[in-house]
C-alpha positions in Angstrom: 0.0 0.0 0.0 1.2 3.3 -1.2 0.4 6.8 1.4 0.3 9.9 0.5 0.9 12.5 3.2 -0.8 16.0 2.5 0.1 19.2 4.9 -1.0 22.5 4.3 2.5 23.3 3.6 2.8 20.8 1.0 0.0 22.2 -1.1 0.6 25.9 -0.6 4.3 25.0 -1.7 5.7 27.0 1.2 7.9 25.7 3.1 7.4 24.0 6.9 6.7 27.1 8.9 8.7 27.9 12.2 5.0 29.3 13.4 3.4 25.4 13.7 2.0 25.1 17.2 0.7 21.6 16.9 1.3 18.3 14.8 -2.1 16.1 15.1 -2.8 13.1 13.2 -6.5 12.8 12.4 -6.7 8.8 14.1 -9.7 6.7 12.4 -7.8 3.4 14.2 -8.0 2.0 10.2 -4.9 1.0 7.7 -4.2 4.4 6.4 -4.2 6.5 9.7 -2.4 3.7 11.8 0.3 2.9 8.7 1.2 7.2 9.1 1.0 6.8 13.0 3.4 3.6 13.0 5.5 5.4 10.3 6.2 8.2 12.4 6.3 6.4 15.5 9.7 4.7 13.8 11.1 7.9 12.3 9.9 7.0 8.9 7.9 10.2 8.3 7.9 13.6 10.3 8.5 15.7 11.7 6.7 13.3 15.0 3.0 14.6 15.8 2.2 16.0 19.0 -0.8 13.9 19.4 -3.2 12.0 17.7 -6.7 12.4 17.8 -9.8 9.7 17.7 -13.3 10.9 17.3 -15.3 7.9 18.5 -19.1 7.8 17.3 -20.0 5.3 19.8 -21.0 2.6 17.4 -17.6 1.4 15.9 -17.1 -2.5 15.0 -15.6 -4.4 18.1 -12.2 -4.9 16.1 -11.5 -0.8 15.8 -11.9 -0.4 19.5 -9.8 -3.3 19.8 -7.2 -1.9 17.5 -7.5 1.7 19.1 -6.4 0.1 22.9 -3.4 -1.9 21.2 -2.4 2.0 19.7 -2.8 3.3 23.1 -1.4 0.3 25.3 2.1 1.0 26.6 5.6 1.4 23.8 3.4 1.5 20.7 3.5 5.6 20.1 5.8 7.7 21.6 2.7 10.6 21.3 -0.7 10.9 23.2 -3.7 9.6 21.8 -6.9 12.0 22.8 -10.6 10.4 21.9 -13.3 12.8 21.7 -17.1 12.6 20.9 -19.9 13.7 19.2 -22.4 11.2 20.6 -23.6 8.1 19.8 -24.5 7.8 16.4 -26.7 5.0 16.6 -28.6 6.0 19.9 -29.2 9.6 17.2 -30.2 7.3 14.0 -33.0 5.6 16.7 -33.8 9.0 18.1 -34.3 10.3 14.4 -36.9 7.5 13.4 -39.0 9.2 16.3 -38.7 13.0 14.8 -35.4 13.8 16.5 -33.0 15.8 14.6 -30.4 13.1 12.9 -26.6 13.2 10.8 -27.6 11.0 7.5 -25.4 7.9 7.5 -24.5 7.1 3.9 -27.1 3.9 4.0 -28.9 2.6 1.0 -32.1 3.1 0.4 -35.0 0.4 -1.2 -38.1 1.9 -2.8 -40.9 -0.5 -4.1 -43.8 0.5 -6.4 -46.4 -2.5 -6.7 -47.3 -4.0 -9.9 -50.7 -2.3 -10.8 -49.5 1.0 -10.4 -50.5 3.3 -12.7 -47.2 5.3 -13.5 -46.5 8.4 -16.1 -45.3 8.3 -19.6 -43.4 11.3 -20.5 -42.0 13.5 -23.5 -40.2 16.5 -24.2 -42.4 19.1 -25.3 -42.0 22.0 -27.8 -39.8 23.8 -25.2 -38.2 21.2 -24.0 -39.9 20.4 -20.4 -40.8 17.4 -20.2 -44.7 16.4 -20.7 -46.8 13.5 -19.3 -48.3 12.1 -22.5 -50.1 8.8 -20.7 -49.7 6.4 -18.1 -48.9 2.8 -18.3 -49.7 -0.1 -15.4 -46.6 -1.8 -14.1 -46.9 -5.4 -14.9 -44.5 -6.3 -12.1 -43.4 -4.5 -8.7 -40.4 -1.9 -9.5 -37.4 -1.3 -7.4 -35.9 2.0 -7.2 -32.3 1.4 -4.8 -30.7 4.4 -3.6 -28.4 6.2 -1.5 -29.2 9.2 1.0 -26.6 11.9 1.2 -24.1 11.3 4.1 -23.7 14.3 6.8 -22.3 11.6 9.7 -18.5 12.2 9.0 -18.6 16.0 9.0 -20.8 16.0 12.5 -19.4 13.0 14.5 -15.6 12.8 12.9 -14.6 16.1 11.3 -16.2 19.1 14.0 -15.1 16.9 17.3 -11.6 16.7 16.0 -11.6 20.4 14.7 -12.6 21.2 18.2 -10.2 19.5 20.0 -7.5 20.9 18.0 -8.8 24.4 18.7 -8.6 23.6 22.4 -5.4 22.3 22.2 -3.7 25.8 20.1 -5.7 27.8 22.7 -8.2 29.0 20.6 -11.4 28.3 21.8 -13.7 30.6 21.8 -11.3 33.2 19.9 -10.4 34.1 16.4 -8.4 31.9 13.6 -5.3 33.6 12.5 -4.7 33.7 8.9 -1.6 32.0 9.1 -1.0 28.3 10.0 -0.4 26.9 13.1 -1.6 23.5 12.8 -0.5 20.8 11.1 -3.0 18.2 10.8 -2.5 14.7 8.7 -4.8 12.8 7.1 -3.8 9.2 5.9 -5.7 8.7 2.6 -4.1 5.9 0.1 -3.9 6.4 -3.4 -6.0 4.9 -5.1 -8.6 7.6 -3.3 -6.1 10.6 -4.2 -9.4 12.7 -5.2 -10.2 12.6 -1.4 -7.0 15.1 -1.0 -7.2 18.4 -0.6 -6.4 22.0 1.3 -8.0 22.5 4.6 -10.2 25.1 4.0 -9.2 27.1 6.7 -6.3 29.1 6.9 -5.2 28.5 10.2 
């Protein structure tokens, strides 16, 4: 497996600034985030992170908490690892199927229409909108299969990590700089390079 390691510095082309406060390595306890932690834990990438952090939704499979307490246990990494929390995600999915507000999960979705539905037939008119010219009965049930748009990874990974950074540069509750002071990595392997890309903040 092949890793690409993406700083802010890297893409503004500038090089490592004497004003970065923190090193933190975004810690999702899979291969590409524990290959960059175990990389710099031997000195094969750096400079070392200051910390790593793990944002924990509260329903993760059995083997990542597993694999999170061997990264934590004793001579593994030489830096701290900090867990934070947005909630539990699947107590919030339950919650939502009464009315609650809810993060969409990216799940797949399964629409049947019965056979004996009367459904539209359409054209495109003169101005090219489309028309319904007749209907047609469905001779057998139709599946329509889906997926809703995922919001999860922004409110139960990205936000408590952002925020936990912020706390630990001193700035919560105050103003970004324009400049950077964090250094945050991000394993992401190459064969989902599209997936890289600036922070869009400035600090």
């Amino acid at each position: 497996m092949m890793l690409g390691l993406l700083t802010s510095a890297a893409v503004s082309g500038a090089p490592a600034s004497e004003s970065i406060r923190l090193r933190v390595l975004s810690l999702g306890a899979g291969v590409q985030s524990t290959t960059l932690a175990l990389m710099a834990a031997h000195g094969e990438v750096g400079p070392m992170p200051d910390c790593a952090i793990f944002s924990d939704t509260g329903w993760e499979p059995k083997a990542v908490y597993e694999h999170l307490a061997w990264l934590m246990s004793p001579n593994v990494l030489p830096f701290p690892i900090h867990i934070v929390s947005a909630g539990n995600i699947r107590d919030d999915l339950i919650a939502g199927a009464q009315g609650a507000r809810w993060a969409s999960i990216p799940a797949f979705t399964r629409n049947v229409t019965p056979a004996g539905t009367a459904m539209p037939v359409f054209d495109e008119g003169d101005d090219g909108e489309l028309v319904a010219i007749g209907e047609r009965i469905l001779p057998t049930d139709r599946v329509d299969v889906g997926m809703i748009r995922r919001q999860c990874t922004k409110d139960y990974k990205i936000v408590p990590i952002r925020r936990k950074v912020r706390e630990l540069v001193d700035l919560t509750g105050r103003r970004s700089p324009s400049t950077p002071i964090v250094e945050q990595w991000i394993g992401i392997s190459l064969d989902e390079a599209i997936r890289m890309q600036p922070s869009f903040e400035d600090w």
